[in-house]
C-alpha positions as CSV (number, residue, x, y, z in Angstrom):
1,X,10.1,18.4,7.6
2,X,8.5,18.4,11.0
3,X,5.5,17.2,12.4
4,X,4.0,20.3,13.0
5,X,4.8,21.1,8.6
6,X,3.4,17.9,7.9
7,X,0.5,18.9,9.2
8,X,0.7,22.4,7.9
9,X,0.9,21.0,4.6
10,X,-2.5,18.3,5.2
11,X,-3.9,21.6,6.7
12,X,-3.5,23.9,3.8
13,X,-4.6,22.0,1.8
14,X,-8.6,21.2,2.2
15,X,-10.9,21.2,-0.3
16,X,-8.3,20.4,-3.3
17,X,-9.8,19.3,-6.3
18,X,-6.1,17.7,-8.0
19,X,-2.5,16.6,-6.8
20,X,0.2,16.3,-9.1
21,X,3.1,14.8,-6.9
22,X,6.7,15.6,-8.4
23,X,9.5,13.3,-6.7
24,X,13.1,15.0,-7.5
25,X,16.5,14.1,-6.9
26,X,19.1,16.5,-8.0
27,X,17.0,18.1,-10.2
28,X,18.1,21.9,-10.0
29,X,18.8,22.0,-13.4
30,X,15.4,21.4,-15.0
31,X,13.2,21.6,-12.2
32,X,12.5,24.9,-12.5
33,X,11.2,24.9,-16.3
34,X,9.3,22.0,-15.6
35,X,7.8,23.7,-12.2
36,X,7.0,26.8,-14.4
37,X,5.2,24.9,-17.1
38,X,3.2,22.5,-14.5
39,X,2.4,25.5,-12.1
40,X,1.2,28.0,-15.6
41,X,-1.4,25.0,-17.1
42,X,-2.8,24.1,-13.8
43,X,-3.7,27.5,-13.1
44,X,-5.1,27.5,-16.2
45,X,-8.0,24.6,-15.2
46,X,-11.4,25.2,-13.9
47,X,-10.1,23.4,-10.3
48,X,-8.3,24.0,-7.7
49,X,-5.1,22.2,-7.3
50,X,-2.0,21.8,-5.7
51,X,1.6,20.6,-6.6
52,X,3.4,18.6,-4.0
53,X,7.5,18.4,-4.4
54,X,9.4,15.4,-2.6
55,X,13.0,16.0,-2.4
56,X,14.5,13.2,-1.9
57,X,18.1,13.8,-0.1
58,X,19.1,16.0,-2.8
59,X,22.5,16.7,-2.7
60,X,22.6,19.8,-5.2
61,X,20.6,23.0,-4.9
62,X,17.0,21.5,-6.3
63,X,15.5,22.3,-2.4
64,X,16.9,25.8,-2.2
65,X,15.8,26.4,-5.4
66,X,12.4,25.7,-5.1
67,X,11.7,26.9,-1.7
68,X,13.5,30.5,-3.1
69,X,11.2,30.3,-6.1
70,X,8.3,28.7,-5.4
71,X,7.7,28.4,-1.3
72,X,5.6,31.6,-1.4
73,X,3.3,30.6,-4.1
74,X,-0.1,28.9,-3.3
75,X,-0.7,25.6,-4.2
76,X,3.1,24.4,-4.0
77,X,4.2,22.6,-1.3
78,X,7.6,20.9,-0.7
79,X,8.3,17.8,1.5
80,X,12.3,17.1,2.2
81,X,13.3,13.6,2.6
82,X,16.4,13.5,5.0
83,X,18.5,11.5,2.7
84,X,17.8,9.5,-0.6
85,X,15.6,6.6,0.0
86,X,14.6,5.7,-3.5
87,X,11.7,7.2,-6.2
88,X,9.3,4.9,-4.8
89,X,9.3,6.2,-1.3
90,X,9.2,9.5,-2.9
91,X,6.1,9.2,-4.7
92,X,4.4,7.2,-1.8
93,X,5.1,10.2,0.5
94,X,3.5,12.7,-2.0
95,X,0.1,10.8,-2.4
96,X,-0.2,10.5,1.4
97,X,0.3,13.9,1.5
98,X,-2.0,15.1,-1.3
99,X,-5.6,15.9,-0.4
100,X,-7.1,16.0,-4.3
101,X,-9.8,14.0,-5.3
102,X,-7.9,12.7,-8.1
103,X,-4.1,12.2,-7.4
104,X,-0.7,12.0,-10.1
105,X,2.3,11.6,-10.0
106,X,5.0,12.8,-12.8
107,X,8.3,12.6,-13.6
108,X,10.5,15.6,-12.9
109,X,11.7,15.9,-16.8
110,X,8.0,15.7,-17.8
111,X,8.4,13.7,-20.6
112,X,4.5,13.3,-20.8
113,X,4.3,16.5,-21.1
114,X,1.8,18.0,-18.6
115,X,-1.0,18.8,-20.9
116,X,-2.4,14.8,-21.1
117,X,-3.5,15.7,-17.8
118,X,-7.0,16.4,-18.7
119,X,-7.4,13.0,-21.2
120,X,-6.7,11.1,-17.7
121,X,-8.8,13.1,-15.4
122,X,-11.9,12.9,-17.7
123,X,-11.7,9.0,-17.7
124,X,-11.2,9.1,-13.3
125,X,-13.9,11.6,-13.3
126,X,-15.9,9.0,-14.9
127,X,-15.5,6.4,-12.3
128,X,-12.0,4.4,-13.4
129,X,-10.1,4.4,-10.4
130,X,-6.5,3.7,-12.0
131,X,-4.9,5.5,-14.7
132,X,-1.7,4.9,-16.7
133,X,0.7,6.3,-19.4
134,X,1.9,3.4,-21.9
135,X,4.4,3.9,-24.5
136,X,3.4,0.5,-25.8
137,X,-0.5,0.8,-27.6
138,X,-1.6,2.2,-30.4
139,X,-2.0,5.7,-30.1
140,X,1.5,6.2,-28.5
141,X,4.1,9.0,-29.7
142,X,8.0,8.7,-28.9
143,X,9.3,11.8,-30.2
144,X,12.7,11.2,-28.3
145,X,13.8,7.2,-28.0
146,X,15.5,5.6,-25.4
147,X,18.9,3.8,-26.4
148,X,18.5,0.7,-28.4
149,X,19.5,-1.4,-25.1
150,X,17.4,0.4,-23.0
151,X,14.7,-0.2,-24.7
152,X,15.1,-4.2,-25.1
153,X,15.7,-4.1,-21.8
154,X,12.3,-2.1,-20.9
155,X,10.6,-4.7,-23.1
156,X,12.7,-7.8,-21.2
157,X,11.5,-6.4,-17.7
158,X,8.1,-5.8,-19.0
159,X,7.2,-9.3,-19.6
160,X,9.4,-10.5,-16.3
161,X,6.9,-8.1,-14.7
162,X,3.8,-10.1,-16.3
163,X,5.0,-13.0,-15.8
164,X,6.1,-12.8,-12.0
165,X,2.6,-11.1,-11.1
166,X,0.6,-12.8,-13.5
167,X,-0.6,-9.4,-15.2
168,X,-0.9,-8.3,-18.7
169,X,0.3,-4.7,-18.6
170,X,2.2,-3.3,-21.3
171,X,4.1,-0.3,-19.5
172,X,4.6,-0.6,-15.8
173,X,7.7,2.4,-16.1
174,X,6.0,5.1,-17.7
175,X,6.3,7.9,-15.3
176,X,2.7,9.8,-15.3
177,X,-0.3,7.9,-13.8
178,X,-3.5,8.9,-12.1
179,X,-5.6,8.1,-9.0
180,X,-9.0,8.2,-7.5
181,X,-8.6,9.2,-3.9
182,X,-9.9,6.4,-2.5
183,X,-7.7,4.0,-4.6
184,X,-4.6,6.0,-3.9
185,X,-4.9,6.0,-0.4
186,X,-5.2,1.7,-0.1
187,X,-2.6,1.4,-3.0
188,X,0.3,3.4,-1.5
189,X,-0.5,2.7,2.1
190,X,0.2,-0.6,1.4
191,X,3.4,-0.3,-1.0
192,X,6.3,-1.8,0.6
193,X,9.2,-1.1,-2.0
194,X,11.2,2.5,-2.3
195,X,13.3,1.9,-5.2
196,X,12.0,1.8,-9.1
197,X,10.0,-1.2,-8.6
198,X,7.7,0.0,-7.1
199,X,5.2,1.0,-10.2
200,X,4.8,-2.7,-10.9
201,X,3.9,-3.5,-6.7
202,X,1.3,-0.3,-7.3
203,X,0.0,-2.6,-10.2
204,X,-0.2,-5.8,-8.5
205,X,-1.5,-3.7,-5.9
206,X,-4.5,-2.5,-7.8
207,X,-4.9,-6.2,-9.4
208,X,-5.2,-8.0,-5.2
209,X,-8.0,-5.0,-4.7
210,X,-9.7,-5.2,-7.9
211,X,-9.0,-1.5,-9.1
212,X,-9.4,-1.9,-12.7
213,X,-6.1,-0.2,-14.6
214,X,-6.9,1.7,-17.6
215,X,-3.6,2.8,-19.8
216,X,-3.8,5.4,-22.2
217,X,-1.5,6.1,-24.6
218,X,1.2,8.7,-24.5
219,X,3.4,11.4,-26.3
220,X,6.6,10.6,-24.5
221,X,10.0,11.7,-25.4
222,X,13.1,10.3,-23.7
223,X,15.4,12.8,-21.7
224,X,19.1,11.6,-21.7
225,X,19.9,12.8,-18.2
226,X,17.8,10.3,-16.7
227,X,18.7,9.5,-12.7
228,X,18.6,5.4,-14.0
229,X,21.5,3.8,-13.6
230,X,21.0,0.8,-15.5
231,X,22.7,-2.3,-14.3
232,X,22.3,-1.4,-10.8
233,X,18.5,-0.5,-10.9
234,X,17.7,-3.3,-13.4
235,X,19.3,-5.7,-10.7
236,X,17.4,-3.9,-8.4
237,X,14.3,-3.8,-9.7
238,X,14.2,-7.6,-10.6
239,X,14.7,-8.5,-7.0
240,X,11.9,-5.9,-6.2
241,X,9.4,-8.3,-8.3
242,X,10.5,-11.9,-6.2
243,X,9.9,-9.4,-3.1
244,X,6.6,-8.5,-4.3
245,X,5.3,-11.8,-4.9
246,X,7.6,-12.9,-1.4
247,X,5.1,-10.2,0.3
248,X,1.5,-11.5,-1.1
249,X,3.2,-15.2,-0.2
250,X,3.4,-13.7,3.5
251,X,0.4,-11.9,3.6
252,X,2.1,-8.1,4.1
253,X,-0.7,-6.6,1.8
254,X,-3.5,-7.4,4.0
């Protein structure tokens, strides 16, 4: 995208009420169902809204398809990353872009399926600035379970997590959280990492500024064409918690 679409799409898009970011990578196959679903209950609401794609270097048809199927519509807008640089950069580009006074991001696959949006807009609406699925509390549904190993090692990098950034969250992976405006816009200005660890810098994130984080408790249902490749992101994304804690040590969060 150019600089002059960039600002198109900060433009267009004045007096938004919601953002729902959606970062994809090869996601032609389901992108479009999910797209459909997202795009029907949001026109649904009482606000206006608007539903921010980031491609991320795709190497399949997902940007074709959604510029054939959905450019025209109002309220979608698609930002294409010139090659793959990771899930985190992908989301941190959608919430600069979005112009909502209350900001999400969700997973392509939506498996929190769209219609908890409204159970964590009412709590931002009242004042919390941080929202976050959990698959971990009471109140939590897995209709779909990950494998056995994936999950132990979920719960393994879960308390790593806590331990490295001295927090006490019980799902930093969950892939549907809400923002304020304001707290979007200092968290995610500031994140550093681009690859999957970059829910748990958001967290610490909101812990140095004192955004309280409120998780709520999700129906979530595992989809078994996930984009994680385990060893290599679980490497990955334990290096990306030393670097979190190597970039409050040096001050980068400032």
């Amino acid at each position: 995208m150019t600089e002059k679409e960039t600002d198109d799409v900060k433009n267009k898009n004045q007096g938004i009420y919601l953002s729902l970011i959606i970062p994809a990578f090869n996601e032609e196959t389901r992108i479009g169902i999910s797209l459909d679903r997202i795009l029907s209950f949001l026109r649904s609401q009482p606000y206006s809204s608007e539903v921010i794609i980031v491609d991320d270097g795709s190497k399949d048809r997902t940007r074709d398809l959604i510029r054939e199927r959905y450019g025209n519509q109002d309220g979608v807008r698609i930002y294409h990353q010139p090659r793959n640089l990771g899930k985190g950069e992908a989301v941190k580009k959608g919430m600069l872009l979005g112009n909502g006074e209350y900001l999400f991001f969700s997973d392509a696959d939506l498996s929190v399926p769209i219609e908890t949006l409204p159970t964590f807009l009412n709590y931002l609406e009242k004042h919390c600035d941080v929202t976050i699925g959990t698959r971990q509390k009471s109140g939590a549904t897995i209709e779909v379970h990950q494998p056995f190993y994936r999950e132990f090692m979920g719960k393994i990098y879960t308390r790593l997590s806590n331990w490295i950034l001295g927090l006490s969250t019980s799902d930093f992976t969950c892939g549907f959280k809400g923002f304020r405006r304001e707290a979007a816009r200092e968290l995610f200005s500031r994140q550093k990492l681009k690859n999957w660890s970059f829910d748990a810098e958001i967290l610490y994130l909101a812990h140095l500024k004192d955004y309280p984080v409120l998780e709520i408790p999700v129906h979530w249902r595992n989809d078994e064409r996930t984009k994680v490749r385990l060893w290599r992101d679980v490497v990955g994304s334990f290096l990306g918690l030393i670097q979190i804690r190597f970039n409050a040590f040096m001050r980068r969060y400032q």
